[in-house]
VEXKOL-945196 format. One record per atom (N, C-alpha, C, O): x, y, z; atom name; residue number from 0. Coordinates in steps of 0.1 Angstrom, whole numbers, plus 5000, padded with zeros to 4 digits. Layout:
residues N
SITE    px    py    pz  atome  num
SITE     X     Y     Z     CA  NUM
...
***
This chain:
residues 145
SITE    px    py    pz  atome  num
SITE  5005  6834  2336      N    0
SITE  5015  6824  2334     CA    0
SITE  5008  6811  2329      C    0
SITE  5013  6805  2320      O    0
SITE  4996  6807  2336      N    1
SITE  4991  6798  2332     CA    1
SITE  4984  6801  2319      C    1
SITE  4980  6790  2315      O    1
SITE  4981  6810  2310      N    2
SITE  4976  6808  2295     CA    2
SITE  4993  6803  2288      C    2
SITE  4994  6794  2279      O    2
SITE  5002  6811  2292      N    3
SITE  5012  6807  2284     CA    3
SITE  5018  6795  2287      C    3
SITE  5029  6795  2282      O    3
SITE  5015  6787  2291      N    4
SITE  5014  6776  2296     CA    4
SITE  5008  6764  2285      C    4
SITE  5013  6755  2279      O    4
SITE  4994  6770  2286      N    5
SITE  4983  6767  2282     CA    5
SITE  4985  6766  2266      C    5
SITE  4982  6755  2261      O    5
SITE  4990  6776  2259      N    6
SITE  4996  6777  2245     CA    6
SITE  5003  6773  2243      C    6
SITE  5004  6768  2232      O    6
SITE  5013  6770  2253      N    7
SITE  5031  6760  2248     CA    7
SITE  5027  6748  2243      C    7
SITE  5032  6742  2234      O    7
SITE  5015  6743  2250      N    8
SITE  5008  6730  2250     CA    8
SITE  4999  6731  2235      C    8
SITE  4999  6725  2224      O    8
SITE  4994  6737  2238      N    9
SITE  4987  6737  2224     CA    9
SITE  4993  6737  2209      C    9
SITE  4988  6733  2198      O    9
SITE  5005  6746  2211      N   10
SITE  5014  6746  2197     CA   10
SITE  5017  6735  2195      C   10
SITE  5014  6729  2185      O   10
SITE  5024  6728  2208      N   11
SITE  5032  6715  2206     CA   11
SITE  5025  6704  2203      C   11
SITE  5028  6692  2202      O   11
SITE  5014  6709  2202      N   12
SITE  5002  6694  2200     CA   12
SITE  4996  6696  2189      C   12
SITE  4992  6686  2182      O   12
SITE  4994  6709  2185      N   13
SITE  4994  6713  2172     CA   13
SITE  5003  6704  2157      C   13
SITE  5001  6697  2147      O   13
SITE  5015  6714  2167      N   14
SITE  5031  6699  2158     CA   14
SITE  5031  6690  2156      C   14
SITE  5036  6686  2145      O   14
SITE  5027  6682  2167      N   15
SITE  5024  6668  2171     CA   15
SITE  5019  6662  2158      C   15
SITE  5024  6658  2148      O   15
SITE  5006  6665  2162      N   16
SITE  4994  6661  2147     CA   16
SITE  5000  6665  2137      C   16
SITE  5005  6656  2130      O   16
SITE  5002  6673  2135      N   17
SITE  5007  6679  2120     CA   17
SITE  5016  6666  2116      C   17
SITE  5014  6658  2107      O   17
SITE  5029  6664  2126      N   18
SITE  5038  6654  2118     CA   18
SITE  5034  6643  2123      C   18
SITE  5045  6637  2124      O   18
SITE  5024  6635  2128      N   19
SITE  5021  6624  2127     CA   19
SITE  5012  6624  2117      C   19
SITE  5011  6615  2110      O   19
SITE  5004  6633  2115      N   20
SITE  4993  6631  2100     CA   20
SITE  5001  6629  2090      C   20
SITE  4998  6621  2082      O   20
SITE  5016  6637  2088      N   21
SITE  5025  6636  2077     CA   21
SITE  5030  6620  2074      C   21
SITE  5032  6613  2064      O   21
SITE  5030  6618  2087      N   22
SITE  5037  6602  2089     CA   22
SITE  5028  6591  2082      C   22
SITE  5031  6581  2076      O   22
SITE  5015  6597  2087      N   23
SITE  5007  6588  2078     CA   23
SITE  5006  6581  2064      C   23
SITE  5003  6570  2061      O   23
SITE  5010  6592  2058      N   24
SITE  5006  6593  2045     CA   24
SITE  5019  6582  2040      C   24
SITE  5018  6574  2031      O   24
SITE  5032  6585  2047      N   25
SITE  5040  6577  2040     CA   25
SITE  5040  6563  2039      C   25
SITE  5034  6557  2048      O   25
SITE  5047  6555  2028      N   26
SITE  5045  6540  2027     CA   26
SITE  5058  6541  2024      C   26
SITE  5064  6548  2017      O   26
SITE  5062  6527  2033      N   27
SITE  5072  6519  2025     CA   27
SITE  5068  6511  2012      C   27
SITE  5059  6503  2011      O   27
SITE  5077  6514  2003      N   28
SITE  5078  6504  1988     CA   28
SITE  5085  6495  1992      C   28
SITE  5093  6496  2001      O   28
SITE  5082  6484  1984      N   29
SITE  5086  6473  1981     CA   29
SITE  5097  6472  1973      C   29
SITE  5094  6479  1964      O   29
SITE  5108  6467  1971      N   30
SITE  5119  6465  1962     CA   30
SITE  5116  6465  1950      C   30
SITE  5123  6471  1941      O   30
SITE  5106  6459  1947      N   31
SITE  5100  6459  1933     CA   31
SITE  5092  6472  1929      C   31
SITE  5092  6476  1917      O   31
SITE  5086  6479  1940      N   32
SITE  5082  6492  1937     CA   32
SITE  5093  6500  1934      C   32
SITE  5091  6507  1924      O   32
SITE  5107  6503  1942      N   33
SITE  5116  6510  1938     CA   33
SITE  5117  6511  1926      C   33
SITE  5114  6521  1918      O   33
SITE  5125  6496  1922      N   34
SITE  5129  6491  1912     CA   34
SITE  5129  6493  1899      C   34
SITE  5138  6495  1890      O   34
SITE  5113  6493  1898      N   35
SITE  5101  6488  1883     CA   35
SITE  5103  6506  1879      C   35
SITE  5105  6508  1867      O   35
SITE  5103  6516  1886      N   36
SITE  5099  6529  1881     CA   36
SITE  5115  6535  1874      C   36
SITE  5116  6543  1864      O   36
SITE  5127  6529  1883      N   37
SITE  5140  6533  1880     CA   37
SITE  5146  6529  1863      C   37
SITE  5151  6536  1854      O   37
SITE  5140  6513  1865      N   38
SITE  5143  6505  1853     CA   38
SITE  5136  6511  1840      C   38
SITE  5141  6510  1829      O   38
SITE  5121  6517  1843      N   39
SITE  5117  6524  1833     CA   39
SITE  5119  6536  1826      C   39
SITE  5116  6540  1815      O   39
SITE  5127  6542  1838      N   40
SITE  5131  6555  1835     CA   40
SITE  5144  6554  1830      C   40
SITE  5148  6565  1826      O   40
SITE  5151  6544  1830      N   41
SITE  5164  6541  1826     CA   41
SITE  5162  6541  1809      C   41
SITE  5168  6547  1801      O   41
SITE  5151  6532  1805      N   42
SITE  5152  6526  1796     CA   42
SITE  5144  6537  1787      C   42
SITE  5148  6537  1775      O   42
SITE  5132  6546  1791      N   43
SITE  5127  6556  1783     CA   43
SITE  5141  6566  1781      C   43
SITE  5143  6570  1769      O   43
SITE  5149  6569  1789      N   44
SITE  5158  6578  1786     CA   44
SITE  5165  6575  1775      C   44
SITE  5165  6582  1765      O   44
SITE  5173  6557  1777      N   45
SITE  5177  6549  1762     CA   45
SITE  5169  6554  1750      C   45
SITE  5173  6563  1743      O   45
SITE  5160  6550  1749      N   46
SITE  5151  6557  1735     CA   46
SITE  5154  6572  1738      C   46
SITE  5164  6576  1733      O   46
SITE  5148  6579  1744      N   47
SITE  5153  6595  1742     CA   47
SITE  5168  6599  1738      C   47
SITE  5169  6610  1733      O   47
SITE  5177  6592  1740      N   48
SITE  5190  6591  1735     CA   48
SITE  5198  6601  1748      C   48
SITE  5208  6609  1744      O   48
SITE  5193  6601  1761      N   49
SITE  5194  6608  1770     CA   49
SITE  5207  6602  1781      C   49
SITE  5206  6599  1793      O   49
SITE  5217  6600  1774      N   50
SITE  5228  6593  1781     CA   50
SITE  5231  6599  1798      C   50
SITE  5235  6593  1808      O   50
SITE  5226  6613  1796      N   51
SITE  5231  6619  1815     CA   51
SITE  5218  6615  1819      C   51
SITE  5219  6619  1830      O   51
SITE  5209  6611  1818      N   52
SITE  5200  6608  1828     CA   52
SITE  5204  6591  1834      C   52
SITE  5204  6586  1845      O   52
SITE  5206  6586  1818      N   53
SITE  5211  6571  1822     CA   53
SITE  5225  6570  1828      C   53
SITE  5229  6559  1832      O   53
SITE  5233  6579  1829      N   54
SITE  5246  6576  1837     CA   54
SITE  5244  6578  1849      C   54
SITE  5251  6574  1858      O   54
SITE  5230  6587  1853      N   55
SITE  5229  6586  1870     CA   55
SITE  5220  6579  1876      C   55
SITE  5217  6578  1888      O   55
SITE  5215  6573  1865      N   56
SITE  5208  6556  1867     CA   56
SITE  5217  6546  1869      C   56
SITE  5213  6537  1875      O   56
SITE  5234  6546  1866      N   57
SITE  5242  6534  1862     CA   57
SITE  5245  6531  1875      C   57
SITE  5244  6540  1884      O   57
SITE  5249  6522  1877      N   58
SITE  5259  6520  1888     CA   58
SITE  5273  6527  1888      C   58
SITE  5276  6533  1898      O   58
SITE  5280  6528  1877      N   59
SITE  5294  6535  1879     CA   59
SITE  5292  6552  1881      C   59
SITE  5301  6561  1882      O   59
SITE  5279  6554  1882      N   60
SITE  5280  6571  1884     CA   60
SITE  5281  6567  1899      C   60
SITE  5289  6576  1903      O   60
SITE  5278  6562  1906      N   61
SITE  5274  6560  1922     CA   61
SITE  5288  6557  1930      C   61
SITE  5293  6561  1941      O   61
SITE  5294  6549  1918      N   62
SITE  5311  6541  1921     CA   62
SITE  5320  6552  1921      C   62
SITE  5330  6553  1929      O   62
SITE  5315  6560  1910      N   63
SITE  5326  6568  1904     CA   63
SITE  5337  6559  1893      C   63
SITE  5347  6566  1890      O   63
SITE  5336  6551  1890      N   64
SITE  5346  6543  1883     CA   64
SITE  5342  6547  1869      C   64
SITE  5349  6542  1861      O   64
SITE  5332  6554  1865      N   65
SITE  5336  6556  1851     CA   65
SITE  5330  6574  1850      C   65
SITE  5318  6576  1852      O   65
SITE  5336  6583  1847      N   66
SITE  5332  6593  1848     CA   66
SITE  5322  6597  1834      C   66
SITE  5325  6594  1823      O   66
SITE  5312  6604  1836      N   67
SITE  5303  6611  1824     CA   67
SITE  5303  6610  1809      C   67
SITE  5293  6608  1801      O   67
SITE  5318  6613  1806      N   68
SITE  5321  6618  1794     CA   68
SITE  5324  6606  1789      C   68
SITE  5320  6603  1778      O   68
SITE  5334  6596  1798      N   69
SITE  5338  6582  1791     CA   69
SITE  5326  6575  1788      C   69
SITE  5326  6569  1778      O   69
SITE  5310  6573  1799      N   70
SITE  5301  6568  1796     CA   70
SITE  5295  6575  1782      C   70
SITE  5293  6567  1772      O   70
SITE  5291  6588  1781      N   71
SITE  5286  6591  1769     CA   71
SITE  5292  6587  1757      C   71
SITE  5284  6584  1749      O   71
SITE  5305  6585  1753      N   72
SITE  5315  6581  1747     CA   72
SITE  5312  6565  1742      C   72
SITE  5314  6562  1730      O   72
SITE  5307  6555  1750      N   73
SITE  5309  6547  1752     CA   73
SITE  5295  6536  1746      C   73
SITE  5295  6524  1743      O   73
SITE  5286  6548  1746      N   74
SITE  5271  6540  1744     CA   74
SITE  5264  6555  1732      C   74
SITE  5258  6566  1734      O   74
SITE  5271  6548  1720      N   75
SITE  5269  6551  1708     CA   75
SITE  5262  6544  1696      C   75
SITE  5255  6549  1687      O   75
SITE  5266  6533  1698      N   76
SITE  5264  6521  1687     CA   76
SITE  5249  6519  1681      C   76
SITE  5247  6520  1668      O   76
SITE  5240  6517  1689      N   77
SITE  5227  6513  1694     CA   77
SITE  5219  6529  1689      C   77
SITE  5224  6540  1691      O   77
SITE  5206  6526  1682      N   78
SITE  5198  6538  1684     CA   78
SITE  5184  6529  1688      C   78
SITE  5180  6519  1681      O   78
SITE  5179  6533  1699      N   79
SITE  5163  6527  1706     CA   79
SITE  5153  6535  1700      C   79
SITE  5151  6547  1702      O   79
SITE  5147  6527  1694      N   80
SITE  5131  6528  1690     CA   80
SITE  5123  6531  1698      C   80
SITE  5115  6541  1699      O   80
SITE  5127  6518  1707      N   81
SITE  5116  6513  1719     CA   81
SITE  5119  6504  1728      C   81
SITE  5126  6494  1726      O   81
SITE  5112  6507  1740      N   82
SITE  5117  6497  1752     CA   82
SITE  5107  6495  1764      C   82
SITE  5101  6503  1771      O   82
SITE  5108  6483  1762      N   83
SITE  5095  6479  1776     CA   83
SITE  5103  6468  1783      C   83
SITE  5109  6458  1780      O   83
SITE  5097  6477  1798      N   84
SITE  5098  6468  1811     CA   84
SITE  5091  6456  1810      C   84
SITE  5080  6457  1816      O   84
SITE  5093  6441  1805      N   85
SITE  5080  6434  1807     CA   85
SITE  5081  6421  1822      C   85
SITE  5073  6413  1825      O   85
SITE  5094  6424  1829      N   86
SITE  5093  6417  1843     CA   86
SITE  5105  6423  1848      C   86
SITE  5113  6430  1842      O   86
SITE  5104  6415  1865      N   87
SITE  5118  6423  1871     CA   87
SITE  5117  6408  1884      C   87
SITE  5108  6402  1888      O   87
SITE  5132  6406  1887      N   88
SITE  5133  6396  1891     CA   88
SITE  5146  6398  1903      C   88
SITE  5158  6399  1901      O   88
SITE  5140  6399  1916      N   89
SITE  5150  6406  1924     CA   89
SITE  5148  6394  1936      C   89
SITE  5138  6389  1941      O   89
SITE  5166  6393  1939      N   90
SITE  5171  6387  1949     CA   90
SITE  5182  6393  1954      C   90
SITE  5194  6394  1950      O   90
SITE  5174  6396  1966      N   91
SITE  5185  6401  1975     CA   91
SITE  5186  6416  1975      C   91
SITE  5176  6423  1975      O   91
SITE  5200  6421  1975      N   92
SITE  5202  6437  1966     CA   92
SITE  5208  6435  1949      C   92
SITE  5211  6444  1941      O   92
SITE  5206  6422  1946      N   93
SITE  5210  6422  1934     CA   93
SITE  5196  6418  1924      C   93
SITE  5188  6411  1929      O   93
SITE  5193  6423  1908      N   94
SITE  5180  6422  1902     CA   94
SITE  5179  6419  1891      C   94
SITE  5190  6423  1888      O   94
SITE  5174  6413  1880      N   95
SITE  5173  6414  1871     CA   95
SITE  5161  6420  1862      C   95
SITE  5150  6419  1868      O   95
SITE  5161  6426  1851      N   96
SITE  5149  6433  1843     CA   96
SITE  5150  6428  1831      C   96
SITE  5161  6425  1827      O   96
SITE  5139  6425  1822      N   97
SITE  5136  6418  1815     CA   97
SITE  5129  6433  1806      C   97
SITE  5121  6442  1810      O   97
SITE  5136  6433  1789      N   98
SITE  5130  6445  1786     CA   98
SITE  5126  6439  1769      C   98
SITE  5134  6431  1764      O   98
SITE  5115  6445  1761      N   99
SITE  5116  6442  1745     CA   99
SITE  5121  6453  1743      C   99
SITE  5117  6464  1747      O   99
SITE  5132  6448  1734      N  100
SITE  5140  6462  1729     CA  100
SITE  5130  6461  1711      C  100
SITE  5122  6452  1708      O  100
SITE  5137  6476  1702      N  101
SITE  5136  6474  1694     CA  101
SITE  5146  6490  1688      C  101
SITE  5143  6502  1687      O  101
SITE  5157  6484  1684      N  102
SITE  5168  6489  1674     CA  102
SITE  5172  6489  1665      C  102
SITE  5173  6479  1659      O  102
SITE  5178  6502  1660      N  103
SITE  5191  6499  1645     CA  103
SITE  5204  6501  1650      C  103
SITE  5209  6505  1661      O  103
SITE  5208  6496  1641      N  104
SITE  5223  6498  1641     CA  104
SITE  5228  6504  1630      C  104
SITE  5230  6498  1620      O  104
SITE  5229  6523  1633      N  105
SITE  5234  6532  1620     CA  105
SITE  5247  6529  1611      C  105
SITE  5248  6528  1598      O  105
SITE  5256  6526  1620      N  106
SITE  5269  6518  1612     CA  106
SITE  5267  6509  1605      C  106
SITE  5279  6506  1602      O  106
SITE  5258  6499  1599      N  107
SITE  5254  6494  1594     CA  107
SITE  5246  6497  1580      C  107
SITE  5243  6490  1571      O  107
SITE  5244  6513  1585      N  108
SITE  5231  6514  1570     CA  108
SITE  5219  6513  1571      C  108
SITE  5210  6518  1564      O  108
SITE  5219  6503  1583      N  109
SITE  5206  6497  1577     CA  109
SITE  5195  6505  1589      C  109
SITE  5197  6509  1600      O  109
SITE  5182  6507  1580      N  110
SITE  5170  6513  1588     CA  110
SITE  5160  6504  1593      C  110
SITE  5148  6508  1597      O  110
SITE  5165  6488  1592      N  111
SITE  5154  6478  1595     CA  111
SITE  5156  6479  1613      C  111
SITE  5167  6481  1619      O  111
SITE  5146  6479  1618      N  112
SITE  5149  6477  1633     CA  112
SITE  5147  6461  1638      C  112
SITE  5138  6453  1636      O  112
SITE  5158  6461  1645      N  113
SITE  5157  6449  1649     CA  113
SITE  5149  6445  1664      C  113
SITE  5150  6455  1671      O  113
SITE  5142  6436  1669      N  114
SITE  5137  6428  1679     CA  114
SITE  5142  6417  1685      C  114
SITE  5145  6406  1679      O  114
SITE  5141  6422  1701      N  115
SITE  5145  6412  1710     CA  115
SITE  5146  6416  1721      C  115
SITE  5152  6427  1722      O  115
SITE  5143  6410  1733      N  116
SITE  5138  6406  1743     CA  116
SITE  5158  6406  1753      C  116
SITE  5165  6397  1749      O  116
SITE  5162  6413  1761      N  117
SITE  5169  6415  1768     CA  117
SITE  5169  6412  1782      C  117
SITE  5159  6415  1788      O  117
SITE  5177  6407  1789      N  118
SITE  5180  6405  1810     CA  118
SITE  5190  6417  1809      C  118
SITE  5200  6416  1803      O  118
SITE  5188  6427  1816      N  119
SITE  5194  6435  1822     CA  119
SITE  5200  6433  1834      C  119
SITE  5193  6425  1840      O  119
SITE  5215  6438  1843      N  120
SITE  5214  6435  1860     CA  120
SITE  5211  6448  1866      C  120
SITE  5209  6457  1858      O  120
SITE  5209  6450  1879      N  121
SITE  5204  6461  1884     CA  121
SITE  5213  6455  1898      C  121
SITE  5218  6443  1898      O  121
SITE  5214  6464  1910      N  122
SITE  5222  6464  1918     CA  122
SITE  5216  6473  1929      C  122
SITE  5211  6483  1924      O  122
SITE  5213  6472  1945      N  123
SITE  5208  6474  1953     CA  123
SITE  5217  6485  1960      C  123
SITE  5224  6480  1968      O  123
SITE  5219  6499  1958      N  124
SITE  5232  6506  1968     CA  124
SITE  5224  6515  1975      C  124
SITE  5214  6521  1971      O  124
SITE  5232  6516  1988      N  125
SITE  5218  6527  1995     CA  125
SITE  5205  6531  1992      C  125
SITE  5199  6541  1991      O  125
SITE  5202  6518  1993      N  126
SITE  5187  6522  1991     CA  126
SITE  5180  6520  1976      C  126
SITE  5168  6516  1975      O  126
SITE  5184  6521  1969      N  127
SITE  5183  6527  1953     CA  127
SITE  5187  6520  1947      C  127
SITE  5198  6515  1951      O  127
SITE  5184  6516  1937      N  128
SITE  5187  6504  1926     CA  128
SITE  5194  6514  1912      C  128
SITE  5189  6524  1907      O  128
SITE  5205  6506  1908      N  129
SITE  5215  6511  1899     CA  129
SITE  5215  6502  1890      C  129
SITE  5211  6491  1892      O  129
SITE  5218  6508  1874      N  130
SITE  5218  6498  1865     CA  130
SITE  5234  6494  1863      C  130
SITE  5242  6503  1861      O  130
SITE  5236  6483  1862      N  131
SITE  5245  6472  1866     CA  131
SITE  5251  6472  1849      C  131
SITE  5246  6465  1840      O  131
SITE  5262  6479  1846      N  132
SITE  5266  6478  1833     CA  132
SITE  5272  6467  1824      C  132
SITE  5268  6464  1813      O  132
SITE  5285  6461  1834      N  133
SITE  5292  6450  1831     CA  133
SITE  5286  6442  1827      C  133
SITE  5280  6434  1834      O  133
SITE  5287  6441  1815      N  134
SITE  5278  6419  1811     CA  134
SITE  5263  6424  1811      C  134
SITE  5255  6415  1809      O  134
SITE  5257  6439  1814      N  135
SITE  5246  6439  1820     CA  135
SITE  5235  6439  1805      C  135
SITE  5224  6437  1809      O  135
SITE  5235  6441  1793      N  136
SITE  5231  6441  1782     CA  136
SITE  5229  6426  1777      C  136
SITE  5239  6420  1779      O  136
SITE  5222  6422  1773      N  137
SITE  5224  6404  1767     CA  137
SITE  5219  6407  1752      C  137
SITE  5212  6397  1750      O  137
SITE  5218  6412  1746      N  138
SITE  5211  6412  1731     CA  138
SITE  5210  6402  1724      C  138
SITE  5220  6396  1721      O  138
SITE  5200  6399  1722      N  139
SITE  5205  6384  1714     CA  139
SITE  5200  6385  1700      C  139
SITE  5193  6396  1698      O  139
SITE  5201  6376  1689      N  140
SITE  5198  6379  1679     CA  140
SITE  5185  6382  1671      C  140
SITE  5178  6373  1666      O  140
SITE  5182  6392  1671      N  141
SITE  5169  6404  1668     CA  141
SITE  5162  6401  1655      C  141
SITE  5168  6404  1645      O  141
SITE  5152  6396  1656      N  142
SITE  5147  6396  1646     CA  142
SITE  5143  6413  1636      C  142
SITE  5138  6423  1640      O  142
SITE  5146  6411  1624      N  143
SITE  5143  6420  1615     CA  143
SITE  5127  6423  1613      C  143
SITE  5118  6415  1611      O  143
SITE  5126  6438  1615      N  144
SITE  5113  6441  1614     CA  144
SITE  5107  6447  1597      C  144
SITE  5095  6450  1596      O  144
***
């Protein structure tokens, strides 16, 4: 009786360590850690022309207020070259991202890509930062490359 005893104790101490060593390892991120990797991945998918990855980056995939098909629909205009994270600016659950774009615009004809420097919003929901669509684009006038 007493080895089996002896063992109950030992598994459970076994377990013990095991998920306190696990515990270890984990870190909380910082808001800005979340953030910086979501916003990148948002924006590499933009250039890959990868609209379902960026709709479950958006905020309205989370809302439900705009379903899949109306987003893919919706973000046509624009073809991305390229795009860099170059700051992020977070208050509260609400954020801003700071990105160099570089685009055409096919309806246009034209194959000059244009340059410029964008504020994106981003939005704090369970945990997870959403890109913020409304008003959330500022494009301003791009210089010709």
């Amino acid at each position: 009786m007493v080895s089996i005893h002896k063992a109950a104790i030992t598994v459970c101490l076994i377990i013990f360590m095991a998920v306190l060593s696990s515990c270890a390892g984990l870190q909380i991120k910082s808001p800005e850690e979340k953030l910086l990797p979501r916003a990148e991945e948002f924006w590499a998918a933009r250039v890959a022309g990868d609209s379902i990855t960026c709709y479950k980056l958006e905020e309205v995939s989370k809302t439900g207020k705009q379903p899949v098909s109306a987003y893919v629909r919706s973000h046509g205009g624009l073809v991305y070259k390229s795009a860099e994270v170059t700051d992020t600016d977070i208050n509260g659950e609400k954020a801003t991202v700071k990105v160099k774009l570089s685009y055409i615009i096919p309806a246009f004809g034209s194959r000059n890509a244009f340059n410029t420097e964008t504020v994106d919003s981003w939005k704090l929901m369970d945990g997870e930062w959403y890109h913020h669509q409304k008003n959330s684009l500022n494009i301003g006038s791009g210089k010709k490359e």
